[in-house]
C-alpha positions as CSV (number, residue, x, y, z in Angstrom):
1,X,-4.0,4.0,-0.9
2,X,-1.9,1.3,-2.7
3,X,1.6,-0.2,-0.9
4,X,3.4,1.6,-3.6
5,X,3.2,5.4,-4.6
6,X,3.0,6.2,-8.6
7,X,6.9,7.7,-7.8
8,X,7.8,4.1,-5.9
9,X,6.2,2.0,-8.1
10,X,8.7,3.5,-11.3
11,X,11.6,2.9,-8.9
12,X,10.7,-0.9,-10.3
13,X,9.4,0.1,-13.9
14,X,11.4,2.6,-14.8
15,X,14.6,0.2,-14.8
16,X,12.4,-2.2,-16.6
17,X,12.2,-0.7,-20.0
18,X,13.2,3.1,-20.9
19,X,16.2,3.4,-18.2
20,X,17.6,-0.8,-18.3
21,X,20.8,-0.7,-16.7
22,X,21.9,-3.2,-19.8
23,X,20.1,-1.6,-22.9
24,X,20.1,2.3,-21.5
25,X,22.8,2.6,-18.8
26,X,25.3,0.0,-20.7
27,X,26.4,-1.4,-17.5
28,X,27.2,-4.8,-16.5
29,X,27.3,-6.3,-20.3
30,X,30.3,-8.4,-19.2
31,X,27.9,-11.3,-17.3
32,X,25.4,-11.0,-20.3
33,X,27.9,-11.8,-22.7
34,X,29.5,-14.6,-20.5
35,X,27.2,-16.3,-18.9
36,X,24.3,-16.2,-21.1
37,X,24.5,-19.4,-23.4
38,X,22.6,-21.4,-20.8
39,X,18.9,-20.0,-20.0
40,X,19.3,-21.7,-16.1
41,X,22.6,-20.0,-15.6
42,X,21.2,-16.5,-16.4
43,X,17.9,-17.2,-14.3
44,X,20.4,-17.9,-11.4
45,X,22.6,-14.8,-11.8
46,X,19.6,-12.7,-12.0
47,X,18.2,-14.1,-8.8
48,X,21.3,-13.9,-7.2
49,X,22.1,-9.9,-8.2
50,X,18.4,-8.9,-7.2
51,X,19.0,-10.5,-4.0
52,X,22.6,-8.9,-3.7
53,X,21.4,-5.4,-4.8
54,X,18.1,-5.5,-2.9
55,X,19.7,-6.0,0.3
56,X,23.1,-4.3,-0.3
57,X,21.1,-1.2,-0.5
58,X,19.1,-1.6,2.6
59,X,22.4,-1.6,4.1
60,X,24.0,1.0,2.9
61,X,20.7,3.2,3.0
62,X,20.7,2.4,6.5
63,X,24.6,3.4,7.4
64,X,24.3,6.6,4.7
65,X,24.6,8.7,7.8
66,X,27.8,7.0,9.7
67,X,29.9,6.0,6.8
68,X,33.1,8.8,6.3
69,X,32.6,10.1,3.1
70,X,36.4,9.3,2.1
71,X,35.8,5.6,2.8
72,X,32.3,5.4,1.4
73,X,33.5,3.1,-1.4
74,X,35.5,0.7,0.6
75,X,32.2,-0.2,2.9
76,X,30.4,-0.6,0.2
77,X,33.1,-2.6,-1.5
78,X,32.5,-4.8,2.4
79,X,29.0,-5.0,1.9
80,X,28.8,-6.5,-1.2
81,X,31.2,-9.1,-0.9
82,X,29.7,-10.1,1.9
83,X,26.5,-10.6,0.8
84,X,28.3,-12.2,-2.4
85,X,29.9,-14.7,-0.6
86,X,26.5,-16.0,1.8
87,X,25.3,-16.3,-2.4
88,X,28.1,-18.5,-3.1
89,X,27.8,-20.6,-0.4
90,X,23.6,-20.9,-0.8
91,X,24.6,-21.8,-4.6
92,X,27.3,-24.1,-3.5
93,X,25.0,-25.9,-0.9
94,X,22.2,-26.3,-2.9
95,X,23.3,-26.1,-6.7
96,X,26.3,-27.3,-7.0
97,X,26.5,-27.8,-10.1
98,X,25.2,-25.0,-11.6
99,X,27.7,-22.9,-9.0
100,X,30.6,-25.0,-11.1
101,X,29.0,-23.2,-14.2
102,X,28.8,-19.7,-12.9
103,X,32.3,-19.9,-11.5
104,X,33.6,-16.4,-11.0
105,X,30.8,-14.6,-12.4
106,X,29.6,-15.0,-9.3
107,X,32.1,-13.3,-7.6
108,X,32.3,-10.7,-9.7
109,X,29.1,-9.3,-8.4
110,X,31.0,-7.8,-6.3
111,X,32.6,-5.4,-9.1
112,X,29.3,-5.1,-11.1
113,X,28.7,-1.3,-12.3
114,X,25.1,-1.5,-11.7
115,X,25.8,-2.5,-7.9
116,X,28.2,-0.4,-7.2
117,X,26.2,2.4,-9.5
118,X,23.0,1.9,-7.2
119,X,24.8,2.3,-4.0
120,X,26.6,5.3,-4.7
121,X,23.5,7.1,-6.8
122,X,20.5,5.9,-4.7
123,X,21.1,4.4,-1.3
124,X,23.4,6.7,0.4
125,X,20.9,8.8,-0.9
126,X,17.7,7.5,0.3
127,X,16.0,5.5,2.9
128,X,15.8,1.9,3.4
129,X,12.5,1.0,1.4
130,X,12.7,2.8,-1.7
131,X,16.2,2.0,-2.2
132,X,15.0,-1.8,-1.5
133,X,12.5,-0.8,-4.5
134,X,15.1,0.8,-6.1
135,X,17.4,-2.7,-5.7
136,X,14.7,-4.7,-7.2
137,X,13.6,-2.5,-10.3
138,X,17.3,-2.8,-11.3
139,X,18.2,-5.8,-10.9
140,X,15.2,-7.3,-12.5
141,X,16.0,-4.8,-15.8
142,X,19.2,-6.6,-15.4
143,X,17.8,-9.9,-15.1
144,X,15.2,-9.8,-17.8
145,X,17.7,-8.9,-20.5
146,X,19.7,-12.2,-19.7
147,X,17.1,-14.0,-19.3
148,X,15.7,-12.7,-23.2
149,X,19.3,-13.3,-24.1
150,X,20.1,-17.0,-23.0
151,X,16.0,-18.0,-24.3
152,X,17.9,-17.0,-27.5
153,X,21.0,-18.2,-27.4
154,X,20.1,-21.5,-25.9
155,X,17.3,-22.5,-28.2
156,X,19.2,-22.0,-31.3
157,X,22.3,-23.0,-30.0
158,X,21.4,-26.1,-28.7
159,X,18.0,-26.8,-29.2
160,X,16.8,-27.0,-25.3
161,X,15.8,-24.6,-23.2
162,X,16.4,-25.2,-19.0
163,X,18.5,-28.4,-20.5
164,X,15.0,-30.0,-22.1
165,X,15.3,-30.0,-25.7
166,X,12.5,-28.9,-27.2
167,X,13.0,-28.5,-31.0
168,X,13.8,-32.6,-31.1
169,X,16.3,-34.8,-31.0
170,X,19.6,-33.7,-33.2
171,X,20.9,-37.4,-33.2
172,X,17.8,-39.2,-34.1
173,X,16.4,-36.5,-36.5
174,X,13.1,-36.0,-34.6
175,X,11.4,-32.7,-34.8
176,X,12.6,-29.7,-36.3
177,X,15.3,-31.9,-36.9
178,X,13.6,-34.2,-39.2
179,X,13.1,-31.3,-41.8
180,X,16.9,-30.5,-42.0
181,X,17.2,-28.2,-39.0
182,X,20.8,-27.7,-37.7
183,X,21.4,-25.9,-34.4
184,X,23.4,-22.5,-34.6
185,X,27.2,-23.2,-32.9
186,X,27.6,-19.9,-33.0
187,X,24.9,-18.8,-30.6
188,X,27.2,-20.1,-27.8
189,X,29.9,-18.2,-28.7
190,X,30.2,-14.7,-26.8
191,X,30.1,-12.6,-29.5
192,X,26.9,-13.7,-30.6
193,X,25.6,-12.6,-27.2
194,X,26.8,-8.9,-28.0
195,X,24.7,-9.3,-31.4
196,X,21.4,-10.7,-29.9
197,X,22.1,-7.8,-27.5
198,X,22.4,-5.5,-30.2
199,X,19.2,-6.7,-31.5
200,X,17.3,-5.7,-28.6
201,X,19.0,-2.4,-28.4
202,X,17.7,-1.5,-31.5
203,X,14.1,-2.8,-31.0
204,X,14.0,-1.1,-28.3
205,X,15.1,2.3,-29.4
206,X,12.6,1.5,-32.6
207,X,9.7,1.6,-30.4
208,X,11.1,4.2,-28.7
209,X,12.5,7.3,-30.5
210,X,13.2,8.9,-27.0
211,X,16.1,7.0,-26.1
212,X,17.8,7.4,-29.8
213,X,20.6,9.3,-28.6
214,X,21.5,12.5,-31.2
C-alpha cells in the first residue's frame, strides 16, 4: 500500500486544478495581483505560504480539541502570525533583499482567506497528517497560479525571467530586440495581473465545463 490513500492523495490534487483556491475558491487574489511582476518574488511567497499553511494546520489539528470554540479564531489568528513572523525573519536573514521587495505581503499571510479558510474548514476538523496534506495541496494551487502569473508578467514586461533576461538585451538591440521587439510596461502594472488571471480562469473553465458556474 502506497504512503498516500486515493482520498489523501486529492487532498494535494484536488487543490491543484478543479478546486484552486485562486481560480475556483477566488481567495487570496490580493498577493497575485501585487506581488506578481517579479517571477522570484512569487516563487518566494509561494514557498513561504505552503510552509505557513502546512504547519499552521498541524497545529491547529493538533489543539482542535482544547481550543474554546468562542475563541477558536483568535488562536488561530496566534498561530499564524507566529509562524509568519519566524518567515520574516528566515527571509530577512537570508534574502534580504528580496524580503525588501515582498514588504508587507508578507505579513499579510497572516490575513490570507485561504489560511484562515483551511484552518477553520479542515484542521479543526481533522487530524494532523491529512490536514498537513491538506496545507500543502493548497498552498501549492496557490503557488502555481503565481508562479504561471509572474512567468507572464515578467517575460513580457521586462524581458527576464528570475532577473536573467532572456529575450535580449533592450539597450543594445540583441535578440528579440533586434527585430523591433518592445517589452509590455503594462505587464507590471496590477491590473494586468487581474487580466492574465482572467485568462487562466477562462482556460480553465474551457477545458472544463464543470466548473462554468450557471
Amino acid at each position: 500500500m502506497g504512503l498516500l490513500s486515493k482520498k489523501d492523495a486529492k487532498l494535494i490534487t484536488d487543490p491543484l486544478a478543479d478546486n484552486n483556491p485562486i481560480t475556483i475558491q477566488v481567495l487570496g487574489i490580493c498577493s497575485a495581483l501585487a506581488i506578481t511582476a517579479e517571477l522570484k518574488a512569487a516563487i518566494v511567497m509561494a514557498i513561504s505560504v505552503m510552509a505557513v499553511l502546512s504547519v499552521g494546520n498541524v497545529v491547529i489539528s493538533l489543539m482542535r480539541n482544547v481550543i474554546p470554540s468562542k475563541i477558536r479564531i483568535i488562536v488561530q489568528l496566534v498561530v499564524v502570525a507566529a509562524l509568519v513572523i519566524i518567515v520574516n525573519l528566515i527571509l530577512k536573514a537570508f534574502a534580504y533583499q528580496l524580503s525588501k521587495t515582498l514588504s508587507v505581503f508578507v505579513g499579510l499571510i497572516i490575513t490570507n482567506c485561504i489560511i484562515m479558510g483551511r484552518f477553520e474548514a479542515f484542521a479543526l476538523g481533522n487530524g494532523p497528517w491529512r490536514s498537513f496534506l491538506d496545507g500543502i495541496g493548497n498552498a501549492a494551487g496557490y503557488g502555481i497560479i503565481l508562479i504561471i502569473v509572474a512567468f507572464f508578467r515578467e517575460l513580457l514586461g521586462s524581458g527576464t525571467l528570475l532577473g536573467i533576461p532572456v529575450l535580449g538585451d533592450p539597450i543594445s538591440k540583441t535578440g528579440l530586440y533586434a527585430f523591433g521587439y518592445e517589452n509590455n510596461g503594462f505587464m507590471l502594472l496590477s491590473p494586468m495581473a487581474l487580466i492574465v488571471l482572467g485568462i487562466i480562469i477562462w482556460v480553465q473553465r474551457s477545458r472544463n465545463k464543470d466548473l462554468i458556474e450557471d
